[in-house]
C-alpha positions in Angstrom: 181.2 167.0 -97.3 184.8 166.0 -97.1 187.2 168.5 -95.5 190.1 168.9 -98.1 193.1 169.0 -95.2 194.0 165.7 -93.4 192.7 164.0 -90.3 194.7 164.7 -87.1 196.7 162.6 -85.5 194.8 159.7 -83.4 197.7 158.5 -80.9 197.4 154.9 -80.9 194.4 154.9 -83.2 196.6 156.3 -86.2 198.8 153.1 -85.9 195.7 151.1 -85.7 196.4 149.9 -82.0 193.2 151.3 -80.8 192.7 150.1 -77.1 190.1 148.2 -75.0 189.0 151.4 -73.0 189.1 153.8 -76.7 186.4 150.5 -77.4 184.5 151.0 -74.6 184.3 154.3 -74.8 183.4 153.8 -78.3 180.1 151.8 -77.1 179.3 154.4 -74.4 179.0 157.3 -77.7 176.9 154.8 -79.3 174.8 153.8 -76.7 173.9 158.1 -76.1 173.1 158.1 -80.1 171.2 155.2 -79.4 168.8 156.5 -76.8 169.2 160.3 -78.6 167.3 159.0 -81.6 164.6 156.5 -79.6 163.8 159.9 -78.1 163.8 161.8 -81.2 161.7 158.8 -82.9 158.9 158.8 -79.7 158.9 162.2 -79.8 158.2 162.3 -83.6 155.1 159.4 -82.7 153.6 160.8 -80.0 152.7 164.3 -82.3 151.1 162.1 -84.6 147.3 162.3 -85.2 145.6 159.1 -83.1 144.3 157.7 -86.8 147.7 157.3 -88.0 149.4 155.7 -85.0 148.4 152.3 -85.6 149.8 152.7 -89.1 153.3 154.4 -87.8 153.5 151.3 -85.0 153.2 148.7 -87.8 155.8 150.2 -89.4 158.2 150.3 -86.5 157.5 146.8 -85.4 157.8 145.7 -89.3 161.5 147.3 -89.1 162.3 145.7 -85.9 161.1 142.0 -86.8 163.5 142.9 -90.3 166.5 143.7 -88.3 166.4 142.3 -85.0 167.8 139.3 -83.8 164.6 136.4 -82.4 166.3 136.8 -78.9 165.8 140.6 -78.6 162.2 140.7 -79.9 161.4 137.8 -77.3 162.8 140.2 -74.3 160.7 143.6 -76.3 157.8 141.2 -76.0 158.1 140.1 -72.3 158.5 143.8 -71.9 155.8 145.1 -73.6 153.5 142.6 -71.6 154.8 143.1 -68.5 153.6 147.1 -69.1 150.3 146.0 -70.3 146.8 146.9 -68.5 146.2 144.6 -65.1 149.8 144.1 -65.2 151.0 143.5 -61.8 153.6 145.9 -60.7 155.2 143.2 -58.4 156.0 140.5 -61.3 155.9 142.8 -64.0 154.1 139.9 -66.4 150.4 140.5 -65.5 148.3 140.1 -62.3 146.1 138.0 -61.0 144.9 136.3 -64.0 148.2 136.1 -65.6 150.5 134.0 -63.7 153.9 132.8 -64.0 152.9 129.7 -66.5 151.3 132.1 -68.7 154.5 134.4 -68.6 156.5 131.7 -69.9 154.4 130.8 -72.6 153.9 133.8 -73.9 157.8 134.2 -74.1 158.5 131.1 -75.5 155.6 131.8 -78.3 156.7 134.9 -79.1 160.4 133.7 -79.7 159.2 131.0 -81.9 157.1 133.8 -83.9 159.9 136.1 -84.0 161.8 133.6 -85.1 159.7 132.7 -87.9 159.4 136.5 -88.8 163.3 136.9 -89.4 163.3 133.7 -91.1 160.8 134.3 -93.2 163.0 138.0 -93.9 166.1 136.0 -94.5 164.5 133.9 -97.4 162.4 136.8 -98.7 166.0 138.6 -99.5 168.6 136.9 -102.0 171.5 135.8 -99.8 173.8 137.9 -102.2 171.8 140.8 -101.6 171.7 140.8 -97.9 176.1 139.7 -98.2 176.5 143.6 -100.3 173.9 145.1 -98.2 175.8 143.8 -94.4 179.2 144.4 -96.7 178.2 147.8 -97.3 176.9 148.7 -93.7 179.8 147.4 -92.0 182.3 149.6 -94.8 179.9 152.4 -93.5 180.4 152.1 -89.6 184.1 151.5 -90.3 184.7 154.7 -92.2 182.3 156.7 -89.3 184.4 154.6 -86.8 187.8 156.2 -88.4 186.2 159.8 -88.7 184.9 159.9 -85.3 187.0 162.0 -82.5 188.6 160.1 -80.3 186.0 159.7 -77.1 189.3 160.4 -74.6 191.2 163.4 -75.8 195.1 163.9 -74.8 194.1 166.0 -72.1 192.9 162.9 -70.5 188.9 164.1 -70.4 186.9 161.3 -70.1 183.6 160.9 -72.6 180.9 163.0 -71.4 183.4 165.5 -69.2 184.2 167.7 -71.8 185.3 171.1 -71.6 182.6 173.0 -70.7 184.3 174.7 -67.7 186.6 176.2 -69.9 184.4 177.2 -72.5 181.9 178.7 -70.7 184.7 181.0 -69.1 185.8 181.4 -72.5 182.5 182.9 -73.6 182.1 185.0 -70.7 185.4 186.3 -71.5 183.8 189.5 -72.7 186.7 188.8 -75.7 185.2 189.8 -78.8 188.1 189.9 -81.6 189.2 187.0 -83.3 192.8 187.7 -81.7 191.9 188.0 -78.9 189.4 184.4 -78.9 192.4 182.9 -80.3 194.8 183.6 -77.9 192.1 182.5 -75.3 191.5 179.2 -77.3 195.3 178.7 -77.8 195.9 178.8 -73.8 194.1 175.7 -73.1 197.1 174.0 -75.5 194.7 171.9 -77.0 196.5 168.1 -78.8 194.4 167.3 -82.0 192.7 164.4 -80.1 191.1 167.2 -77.4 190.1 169.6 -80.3 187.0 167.6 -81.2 185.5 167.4 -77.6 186.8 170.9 -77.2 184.6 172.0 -80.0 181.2 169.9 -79.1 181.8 171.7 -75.6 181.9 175.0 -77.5 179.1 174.6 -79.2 177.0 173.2 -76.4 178.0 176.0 -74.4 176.8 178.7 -76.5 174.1 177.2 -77.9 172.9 177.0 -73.5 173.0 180.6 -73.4 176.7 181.1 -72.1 177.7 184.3 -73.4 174.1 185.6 -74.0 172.9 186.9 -77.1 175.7 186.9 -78.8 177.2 183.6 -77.7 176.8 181.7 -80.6 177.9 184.2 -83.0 180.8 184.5 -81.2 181.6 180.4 -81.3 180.4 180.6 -84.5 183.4 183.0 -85.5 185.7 181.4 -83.4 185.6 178.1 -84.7 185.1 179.1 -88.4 188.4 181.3 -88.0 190.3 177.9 -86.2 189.3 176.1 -89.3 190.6 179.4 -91.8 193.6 178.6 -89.6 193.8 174.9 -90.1 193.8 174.4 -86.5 189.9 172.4 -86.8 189.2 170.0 -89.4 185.4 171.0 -91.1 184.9 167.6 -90.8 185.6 168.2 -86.6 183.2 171.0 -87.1 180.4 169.0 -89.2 180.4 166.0 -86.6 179.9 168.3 -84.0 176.7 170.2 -85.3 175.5 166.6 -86.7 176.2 164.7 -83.2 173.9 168.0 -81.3 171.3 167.9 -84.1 169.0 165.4 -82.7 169.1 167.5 -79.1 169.0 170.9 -80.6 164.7 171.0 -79.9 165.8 170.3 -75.9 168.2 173.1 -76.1 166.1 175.4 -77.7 163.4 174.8 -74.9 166.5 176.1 -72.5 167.9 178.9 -74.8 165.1 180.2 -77.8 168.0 181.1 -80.0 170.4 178.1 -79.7 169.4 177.2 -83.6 171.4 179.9 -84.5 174.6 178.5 -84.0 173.9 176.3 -86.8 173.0 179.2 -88.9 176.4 181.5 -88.1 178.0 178.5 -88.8 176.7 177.7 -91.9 176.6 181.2 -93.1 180.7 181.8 -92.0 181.5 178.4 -94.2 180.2 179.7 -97.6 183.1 179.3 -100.0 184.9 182.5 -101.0 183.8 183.6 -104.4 184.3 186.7 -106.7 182.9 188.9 -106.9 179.4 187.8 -104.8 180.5 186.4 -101.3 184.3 187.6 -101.4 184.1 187.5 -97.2 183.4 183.7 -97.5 185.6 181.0 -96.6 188.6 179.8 -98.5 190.2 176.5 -98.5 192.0 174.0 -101.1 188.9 172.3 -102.6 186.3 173.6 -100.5 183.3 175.1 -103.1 180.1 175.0 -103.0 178.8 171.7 -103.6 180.8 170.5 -100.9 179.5 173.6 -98.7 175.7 172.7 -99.3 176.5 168.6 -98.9 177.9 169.7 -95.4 174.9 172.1 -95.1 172.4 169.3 -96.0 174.1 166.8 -93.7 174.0 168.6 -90.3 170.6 170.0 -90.7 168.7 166.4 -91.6 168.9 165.2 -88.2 167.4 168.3 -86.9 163.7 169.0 -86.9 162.8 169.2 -90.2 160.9 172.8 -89.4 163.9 173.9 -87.1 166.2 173.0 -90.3 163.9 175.1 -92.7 164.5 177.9 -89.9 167.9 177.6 -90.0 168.9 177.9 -93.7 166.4 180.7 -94.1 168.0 182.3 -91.8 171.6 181.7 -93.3 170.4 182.6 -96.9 169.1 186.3 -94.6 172.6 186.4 -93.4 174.4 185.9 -97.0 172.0 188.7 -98.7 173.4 191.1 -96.2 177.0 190.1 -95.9 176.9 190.1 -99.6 174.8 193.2 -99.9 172.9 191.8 -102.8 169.6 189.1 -102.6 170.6 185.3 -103.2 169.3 185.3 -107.3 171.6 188.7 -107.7 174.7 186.5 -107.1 176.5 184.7 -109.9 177.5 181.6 -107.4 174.0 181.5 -106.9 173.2 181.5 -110.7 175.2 178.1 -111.6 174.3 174.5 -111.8 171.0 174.9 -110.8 172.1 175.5 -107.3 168.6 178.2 -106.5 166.7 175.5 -107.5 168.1 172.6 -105.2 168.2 174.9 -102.2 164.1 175.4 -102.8 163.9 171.7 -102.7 165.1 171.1 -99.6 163.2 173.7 -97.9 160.2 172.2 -100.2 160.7 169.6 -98.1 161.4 170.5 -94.6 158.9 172.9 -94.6 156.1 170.7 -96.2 155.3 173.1 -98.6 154.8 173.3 -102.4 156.8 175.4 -104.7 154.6 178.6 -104.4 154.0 178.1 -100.4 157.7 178.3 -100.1 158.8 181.2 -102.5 155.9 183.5 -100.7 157.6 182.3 -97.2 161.1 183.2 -98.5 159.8 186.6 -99.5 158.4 186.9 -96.4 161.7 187.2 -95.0 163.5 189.3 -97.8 165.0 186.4 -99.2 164.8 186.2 -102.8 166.3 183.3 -104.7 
């Protein structure tokens, strides 16, 4: 979903002189996404049943020989046989009966068969194709590249430092009010480039158990109220609950509730309508397509059962804010919007139609 106000200011990035440490640092964010989905992908392959691991490794390698460069596949492969059975721990390519010869065979064979894999990729694809799909990718990591925050904020805090001091104070506070969170908030003096980073650290801290039960409610409010202020961009706010997505299951395993950040969040986003949801959210352009796009977005890189959780939860939250069930509400009733919000939980839940209704009803949700 698109926030309708305008991007922030980016210092030297607004003028397009971005720096060689705003690179680097840009590498170090990629490199944490990096190794945050290779742990969300094992973790996904290691719950599968043993009959259909072969099948899920297939596929992985198939992707990897598609997209990976001969010279990378060749190091995967020394690495792989390096951690094979009977290899030695003191070469790390085999033991006894696989010595140093054999080693450098082996590399050398399978750089020659990697490289015949990507060739054989390369003429399998039309060249104009593969020139719109790379043209496409790279207009993709530009426009991410131009939304993300900028990994050093004014404040000076370097990536991975954060503000979590500060906002766990903040949510031990024992402030309650939106004034009074506000004027909290509006101490720190944040610049536009420390707001993002100010709002992951939020978010992290709450959803950790800072500020007990109530913790994420309370950044919940807080950060929908900055954004009712125009002080936080949504799309601030949506990059942060996407970027924590693919960790949420390790923070749940520290804090049970942590998911229901994502939930107040959700729920305190919901556009303003009249007359079913007149406490939601108001903002030039903001409805609620673009609300369930930004809904949708966030939640895919979650658990797919943790996401089905979470809107569940959300739709609970509307019914009672609203004091009416979900299919009583005329912005409910339009476009067929019941009926795409039963799809998606269709899927995450791995459930058919009838599965899912009976679930909803299970918690008092009717749609």
């Amino acid at each position: 979903a698109s926030s309708p106000a305008s991007p922030p200011a980016r210092g030297a990035g607004a003028s397009g002189a971005v720096s060689d440490k705003a690179l680097e640092n840009k590498q170090i964010v990629k490199m944490r996404k990096v190794e945050a989905l290779v742990r969300q992908l094992l973790d996904e392959w290691t719950t599968l049943d043993e009959a259909k691991k072969p099948e899920s490794f297939d596929l992985i390698a198939t992707k990897f020989m598609e997209r990976v460069e001969p010279k990378y596949l060749a190091q995967m492969a020394e690495k792989f046989g390096g951690s094979a059975p009977g290899a030695s721990a003191s070469n790390g390519h085999g033991g006894a009966d696989w010595g140093k010869e054999e080693s450098e065979a082996g590399f050398e064979e399978g750089a020659e068969m990697a490289e015949e894999v990507v060739d054989g990729v390369e003429e399998a694809v039309p060249e104009e194709e593969a020139e719109a799909t790379w043209a496409e990718a790279e207009a993709e990591a530009d426009a991410e590249a131009e939304e993300e925050p900028a990994p050093r904020g004014g404040g000076g805090r370097a990536v991975g430092v954060g503000y979590a001091e500060e906002m766990k104070a903040l949510l031990k506070s024992g402030h309650k009010t939106d004034a009074a969170l506000m004027e909290v908030w509006s101490s720190h003096a944040f610049t536009a480039e420390d707001v993002p980073l100010a709002v992951a650290s939020l978010f992290e801290a709450a959803m950790r158990g800072e500020g007990g039960a109530t913790g994420t409610e309370v950044a919940a409010r807080l950060v929908v109220e900055l954004a009712r202020k125009q002080q936080v961009e949504l799309k601030t706010i949506e990059h942060a609950l996407s970027a924590a997505s693919g960790t949420l299951e390790d923070l749940v395993q520290e804090n049970e509730t942590a998911w229901h950040l994502y939930s107040h969040v959700i729920m305190l986003l919901f556009p303003k309508t009249v007359p079913s949801t007149t406490w939601g959210f108001l903002q030039r352009g903001w409805n609620w397509a673009s609300w369930w796009a930004m809904a949708t977005k966030v939640l895919e890189g979650a658990d797919h059962f943790r996401a089905f959780d979470i809107l569940v939860l959300v739709l609970q939250m509307i019914q009672d804010k609203s004091g009416a069930k979900i299919r009583q509400q005329q912005v409910w009733k339009e476009a067929g919007r019941a009926g795409k919000v039963k799809a998606v939980l269709c899927r995450w839940g791995e459930m058919d139609d009838a599965s899912t209704m009976e679930t909803l009803q299970a918690y008092s949700v009717e749609i």
